[in-house]
N, C-alpha and C positions, 0 to 999 in steps of 0.2 A: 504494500500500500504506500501512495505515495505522501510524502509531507505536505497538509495543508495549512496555508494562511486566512487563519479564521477571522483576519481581522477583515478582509474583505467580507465576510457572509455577515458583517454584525448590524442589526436594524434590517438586515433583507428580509424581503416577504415573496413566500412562495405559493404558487396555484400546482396543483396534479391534476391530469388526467388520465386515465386509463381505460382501455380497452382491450375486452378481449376475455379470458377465463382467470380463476381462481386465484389459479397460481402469480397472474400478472397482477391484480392486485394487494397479493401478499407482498410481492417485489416489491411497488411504489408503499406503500406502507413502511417496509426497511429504508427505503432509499428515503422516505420523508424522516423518519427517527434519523437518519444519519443526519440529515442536514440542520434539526431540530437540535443535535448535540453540538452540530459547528457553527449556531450562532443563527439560521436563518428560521423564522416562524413561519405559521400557514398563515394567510390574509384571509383577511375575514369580510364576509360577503359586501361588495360594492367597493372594498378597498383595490386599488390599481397595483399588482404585482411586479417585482425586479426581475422573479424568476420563473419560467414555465415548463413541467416536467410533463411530457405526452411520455408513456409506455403502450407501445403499439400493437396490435395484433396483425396477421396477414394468415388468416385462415381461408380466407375468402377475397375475392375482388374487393366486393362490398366493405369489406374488414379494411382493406386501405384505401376506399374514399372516404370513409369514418373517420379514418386516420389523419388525410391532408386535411377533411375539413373543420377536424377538433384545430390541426393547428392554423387556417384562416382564424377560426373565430377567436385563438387565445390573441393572434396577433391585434386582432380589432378592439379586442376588452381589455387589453395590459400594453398599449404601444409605449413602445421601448426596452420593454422587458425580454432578459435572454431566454431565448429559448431552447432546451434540450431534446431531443428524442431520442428513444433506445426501443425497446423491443423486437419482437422479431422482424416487424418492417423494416426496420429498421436495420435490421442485420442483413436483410434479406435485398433490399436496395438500398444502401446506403448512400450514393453516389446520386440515387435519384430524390432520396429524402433530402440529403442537402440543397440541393437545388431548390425548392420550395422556399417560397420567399419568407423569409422574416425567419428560419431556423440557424442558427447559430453552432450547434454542436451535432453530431447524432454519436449516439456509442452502440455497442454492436454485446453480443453474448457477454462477453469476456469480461468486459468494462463494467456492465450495468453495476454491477456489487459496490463500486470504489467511485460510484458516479462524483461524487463532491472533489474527490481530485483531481477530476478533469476539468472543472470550473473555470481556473485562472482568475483573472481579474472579473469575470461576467463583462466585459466590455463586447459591445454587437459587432459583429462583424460583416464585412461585406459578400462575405458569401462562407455558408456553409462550412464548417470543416466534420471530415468522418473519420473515428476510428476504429476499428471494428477486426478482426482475428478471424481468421479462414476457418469452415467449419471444422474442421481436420484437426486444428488447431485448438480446440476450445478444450479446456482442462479444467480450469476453475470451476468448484462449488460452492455456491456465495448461496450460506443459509437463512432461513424468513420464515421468522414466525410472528407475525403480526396479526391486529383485529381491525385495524384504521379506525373506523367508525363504525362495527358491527361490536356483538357481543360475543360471536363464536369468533374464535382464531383460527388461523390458516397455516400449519405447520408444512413447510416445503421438506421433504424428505430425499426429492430427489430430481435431478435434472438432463433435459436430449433423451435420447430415444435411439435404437439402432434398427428399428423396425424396417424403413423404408418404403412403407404402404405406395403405391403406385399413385396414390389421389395426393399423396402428402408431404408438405415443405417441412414440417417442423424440424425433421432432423437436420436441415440444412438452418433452420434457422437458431436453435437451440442444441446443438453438439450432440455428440456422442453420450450414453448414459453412464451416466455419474449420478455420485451420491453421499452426503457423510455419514460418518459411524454411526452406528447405535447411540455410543455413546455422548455422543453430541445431541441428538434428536430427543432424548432424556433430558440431558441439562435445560435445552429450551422448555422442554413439558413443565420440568418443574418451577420454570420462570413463571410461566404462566400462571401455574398456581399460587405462585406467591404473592401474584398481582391480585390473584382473586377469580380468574378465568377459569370458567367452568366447563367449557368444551373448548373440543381443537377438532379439526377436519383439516387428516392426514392429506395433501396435495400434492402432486408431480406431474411430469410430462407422463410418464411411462412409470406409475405408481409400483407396483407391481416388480417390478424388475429390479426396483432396491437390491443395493446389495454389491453390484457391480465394482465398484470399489474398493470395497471393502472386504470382500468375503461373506459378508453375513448374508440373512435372507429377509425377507417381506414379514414372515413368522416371526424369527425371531424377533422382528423389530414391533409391531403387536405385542408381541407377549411382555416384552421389557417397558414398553410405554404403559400395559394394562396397571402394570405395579405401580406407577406416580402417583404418589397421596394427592388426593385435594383435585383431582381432575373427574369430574363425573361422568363426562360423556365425550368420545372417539366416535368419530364417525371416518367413513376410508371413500372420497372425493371420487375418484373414476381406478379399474382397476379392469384390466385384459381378460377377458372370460377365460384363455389359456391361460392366464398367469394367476388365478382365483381358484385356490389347488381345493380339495374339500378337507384338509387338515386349516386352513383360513376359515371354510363355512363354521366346519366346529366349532373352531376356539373362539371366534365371534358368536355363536347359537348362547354357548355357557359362563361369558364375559358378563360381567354384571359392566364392566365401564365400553365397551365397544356395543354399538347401536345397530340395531335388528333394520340396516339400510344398507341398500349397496347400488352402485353405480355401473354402470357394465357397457361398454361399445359393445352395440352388433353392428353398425352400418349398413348392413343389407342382411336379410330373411333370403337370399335365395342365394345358393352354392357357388352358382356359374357366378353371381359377381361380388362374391367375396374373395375368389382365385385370379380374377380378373384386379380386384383391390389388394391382391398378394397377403389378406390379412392370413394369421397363422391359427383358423381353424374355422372350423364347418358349424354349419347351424343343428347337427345333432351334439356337440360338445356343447356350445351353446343353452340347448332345450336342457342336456343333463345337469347345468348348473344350475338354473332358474328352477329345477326341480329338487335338485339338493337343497338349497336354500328352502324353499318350500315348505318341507318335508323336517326339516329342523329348526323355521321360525315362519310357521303360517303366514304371523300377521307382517311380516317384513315387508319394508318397502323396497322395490328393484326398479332403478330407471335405467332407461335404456335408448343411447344416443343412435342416429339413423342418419343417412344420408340418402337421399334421392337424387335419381337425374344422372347420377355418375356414364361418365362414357360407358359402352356396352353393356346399359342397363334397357334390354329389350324390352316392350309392352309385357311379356307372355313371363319374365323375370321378376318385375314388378310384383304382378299380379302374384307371382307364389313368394314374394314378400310380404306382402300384405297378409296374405294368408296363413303364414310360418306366424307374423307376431300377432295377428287378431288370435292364435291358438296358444299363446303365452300368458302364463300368470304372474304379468307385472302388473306396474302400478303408473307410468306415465313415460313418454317418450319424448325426446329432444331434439328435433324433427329439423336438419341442416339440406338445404338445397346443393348440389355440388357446383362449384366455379374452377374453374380451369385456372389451373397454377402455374407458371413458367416455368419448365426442368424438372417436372414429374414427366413421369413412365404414364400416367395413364393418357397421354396427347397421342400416344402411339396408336390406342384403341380405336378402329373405325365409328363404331354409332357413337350418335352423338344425340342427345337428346333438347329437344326443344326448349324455351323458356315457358311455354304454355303447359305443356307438358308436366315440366318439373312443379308449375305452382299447382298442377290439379293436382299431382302425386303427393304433396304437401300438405294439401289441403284434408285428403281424405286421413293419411296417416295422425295429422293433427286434431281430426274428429276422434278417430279409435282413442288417442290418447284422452281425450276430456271423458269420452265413456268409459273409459278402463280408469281412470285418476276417481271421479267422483263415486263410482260402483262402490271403487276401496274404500274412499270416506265414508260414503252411506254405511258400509258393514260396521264401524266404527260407533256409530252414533251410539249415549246412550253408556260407550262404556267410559271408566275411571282411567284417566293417564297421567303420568308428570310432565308437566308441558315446561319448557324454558324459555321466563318472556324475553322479550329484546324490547331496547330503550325505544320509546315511539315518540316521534313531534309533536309539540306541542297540539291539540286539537283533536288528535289521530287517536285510533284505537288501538292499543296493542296487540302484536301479534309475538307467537313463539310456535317451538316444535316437540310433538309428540318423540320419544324414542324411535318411532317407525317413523319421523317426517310429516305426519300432518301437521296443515298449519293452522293454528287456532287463533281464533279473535275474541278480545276482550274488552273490557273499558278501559282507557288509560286509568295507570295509579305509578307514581315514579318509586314506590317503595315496594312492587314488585321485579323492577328493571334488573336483570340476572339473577333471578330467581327461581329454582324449581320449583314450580307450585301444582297443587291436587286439581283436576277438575273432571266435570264430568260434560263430556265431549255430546254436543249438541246437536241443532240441523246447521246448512248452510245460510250464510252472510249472504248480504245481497249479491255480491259479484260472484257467487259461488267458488271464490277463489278461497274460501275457510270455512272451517265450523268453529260456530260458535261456542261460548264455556259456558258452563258454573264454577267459580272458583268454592270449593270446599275448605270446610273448618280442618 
C-alpha cells in the first residue's frame, strides 16, 4: 500500500455510486470506510461534492449505459469534483471509461482495495488517466465486510472466477479465483459482532469455490464462521448448484446460525443451452439439489437466477425451460435478458434471438416467478417467525426477514431497528411485495 497524504482529503466530501451486485456494494462501503479514516466525509444530501466514486458493473450492455450515465449526472450535481471509476467497467474498458468526459481516474481489479492512494492531489485533469493490471495478472485479495447503510453485512469471502461461461466477462473483468483464509473471514465475523451486527451474507464472485488459495474449502469455512459468538444469522448470497455439495445442505439443515435460504444459478432449464453456456452441469444435478434441500428444510427459500434470449436459445429450448423450472420447488427467480459481451465465446453461436423475443420470454418466466414467490408466502400465513427489522425512513413502515427470507411489514418503531422480534406472519401489504405482522409479547 502506498503512503498517503491525508492532509489533502481533510474537509473533502465524498458522493458513491454503485452499480451492479452484492458484492460491489460491499466494495464501495470499504473503499468509503477507507477514505472516512483519511480524513474525507460522505456529503450530505444537497451539499456539492470534491469527490465522486462510481463502482461499475458490465454485466450487460445496459449495465454500462447505467454506468456512463450515473457519471453525466455526478458531473452535472458536483461540477468540479474528481471523479473516480473502478469496477468491472471499468476494468473491462478502461481506455474507453477515460474518455468520458469529466472522469478523472479509473482503476481497474487490482487497485480498487488501495483506491485512496491513487488520489494525488484530486486536482481534475484534462483527460482521463487509467490504471488497471491484465486479467492474468490480478492477484490481490482486498477483503469487505461492510453494511453501508443496511442492517445485514456483506462478508466478501472471495474473488474472479475461473469458470469461463461462454455468455461471460467477469472473469476477465475480476481475475482468477482467489480468496482469504478462514482465518481472516472469522476475524471480520467477529468485528461485526462486536459492533453489534447481527447477520452477514456470505458474498463472492464464484462463492462456492472458496478455498482456492488457501487450501481450505467452502465447508470448512461454514463450519468455523457457525462458531462466532454474537452473530445470529448467515445467510450464503449465490453459490454453483455443482459447487452446493449435500454435506453444505446438511450442515446448513442443523445450523441453528446459517438460514434455511439458498441462492443457486440455473441460467437455463434446458441441456442443449446450458452446454452451449459451457456451464458445469445439467438440469438433473440441478433438480437433485432443489430436492435435497427440500427434503431436509421444507420451508426453505431457493432463488434461482435465469437468463433468457442467450445465442442458441431455440423456441423448442425455451419452451422445455420453462417447463424444467415451472416443475421446481422454488421460491422466486431472477429473470436476466442476455446482451452480447465483446470477447465471449458465445458470439461464435449462430441463433440469435430477437429483442421481442427475449422480452416475451421475460415476461412469462417473471409471471411463474410472482406465482411460485407468493404460493410460498401464502403457505406461510398465520404461522410464528423471528423476523429481523431493518432501520426504515422516517414515515415508512418497517420491513425485515423471516429465516427462510420473507419479507415482513410492520409499523415503524426505531426501538425495534436490528432487532429479532416474535410475530405472527399475516396476509399480504398492499403491493403484495410483504406480509404483514403481529408483533408478539
Amino acid at each position: 500500500m502506498k503512503m498517503i497524504d491525508t492532509t489533502v482529503f481533510q474537509d473533502k466530501k465524498a458522493v458513491y455510486y454503485t452499480l451492479g451486485c452484492k458484492l460491489n456494494f460491499s466494495e464501495t462501503s470499504s473503499i468509503g470506510k477507507a477514505l472516512k479514516e483519511a480524513g474525507v466525509r460522505t456529503a450530505r444530501p444537497g451539499e456539492v461534492a470534491d469527490l465522486c466514486i462510481v463502482n461499475t458493473c458490465s454485466v450487460t450492455e445496459v449495465a454500462d449505459k447505467k454506468c456512463r450515465q450515473a457519471i453525466h449526472r455526478l458531473r452535472k450535481e458536483h461540477p468540479g469534483a474528481f471523479i473516480v471509476v473502478t469496477g468491472c467497467y471499468a476494468q473491462l474498458k478502461p481506455e474507453q471509461v477515460a474518455d468520458i468526459e469529466g472522469v478523472d481516474l479509473v482503476l481497474g481489479a487490482e487497485q480498487k482495495a488501495d483506491l485512496p492512494s491513487y488520489l494525488g492531489d484530486m486536482q481534475k485533469r484534462a483527460h482521463g488517466v487509467a490504471i488497471t493490471t491484465a486479467m492474468k495478472d490480478i492477484r490481490v485479495f482486498a477483503p469487505s465486510c461492510e453494511r453501508g447503510d443496511r442492517t445485514r453485512y456483506f462478508l466478501k469471502v472471495q474473488d474472479g472466477c475461473d469458470y469461463f461461461c461462454s455468455y461471460c466477462t467477469i472473469p476477465f473483468a475480476r481475475g482468477r479465483s482467489r480468496n482469504g483464509s478462514i482465518a481472516d473471514m472469522v476475524r471480520q465475523a467477529e468485528r461485526v459482532a462486536a459492533e453489534g451486527g447481527k447477520e452477514i451474507v456470505i458474498t463472492g464472485v464464484n462463492t462456492g469455490d472458496f478455498g482456492k488459495s488457501t487450501g481450505e474449502t467452502f465447508l470448512e469455512l461454514v463450519k468455523a464462521l457457525d462458531n462466532v459468538e454474537g452473530i445470529e444469522r448467515y445467510r450464503i448470497s449465490s453459490i454453483e448448484p455443482n459447487l452446493l455439495t449435500d454435506d453444505i445442505i446438511a450442515f446448513v439443515a442443523d445450523s441453528r446460525r446459517f438460514m434455511p435460504h439458498f441462492h443457486i444459478p440455473l441460467q437455463s432449464g434446458s441441456d442443449d443451452v446450458l452446454r452451449l453456456m459451457r456451464r458445469r452441469y445439467d438440469t438433473a444435478l440441478f433438480a437433485a439439489k432443489v430436492r435435497e434441500i427440500k427434503t431436509q428444510m421444507p420451508d426453505a427459500f431457493i432463488g434461482v437466477d435465469v437468463i433468457v434470449g442467450t445465442r442458441g436459445e431455440l423456441p423448442a429450448y425455451f419452451e422445455d425451460s420453462y417447463r424444467f423450472i415451472e416443475g421446481l420447488d422454488i421460491t422466486q427467480l431472477h429473470v436476466f435478458s442476455y446482451s452480447e459481451r465483446p470477447g465471449t465465446q458465445a458470439l461464435k453461436i449462430a441463433h440469435s434471438v430477437t429483442p421481442e423475443e427475449k422480452h416475451e420470454r421475460s415476461q412469462r418466466l417473471l409471471a411463474l416467478s410472482d406465482q411460485k414467490t407468493q404460493a410460498f408466502y401464502r403457505r406461510h400465513i398465520g404461522q410464528v417467525k423471528t423476523v429481523l427489522l431493518e432501520h426504515a425512513k422516517e414515515g415508512a413502515p418497517m420491513h425485515g426477514f423471516t429465516d427462510n427470507y420473507i419479507r415482513v411489514e410492520v409499523e415503524r418503531n426505531n426501538e425495534w431497528d436490528n432487532r429479532l422480534v416474535r410475530m405472527r406472519l399475516g396476509g399480504f401489504n398492499a403491493g403484495c411485495t410483504a406480509l404483514q405482522a403481529e408483533i408478539l409479547p
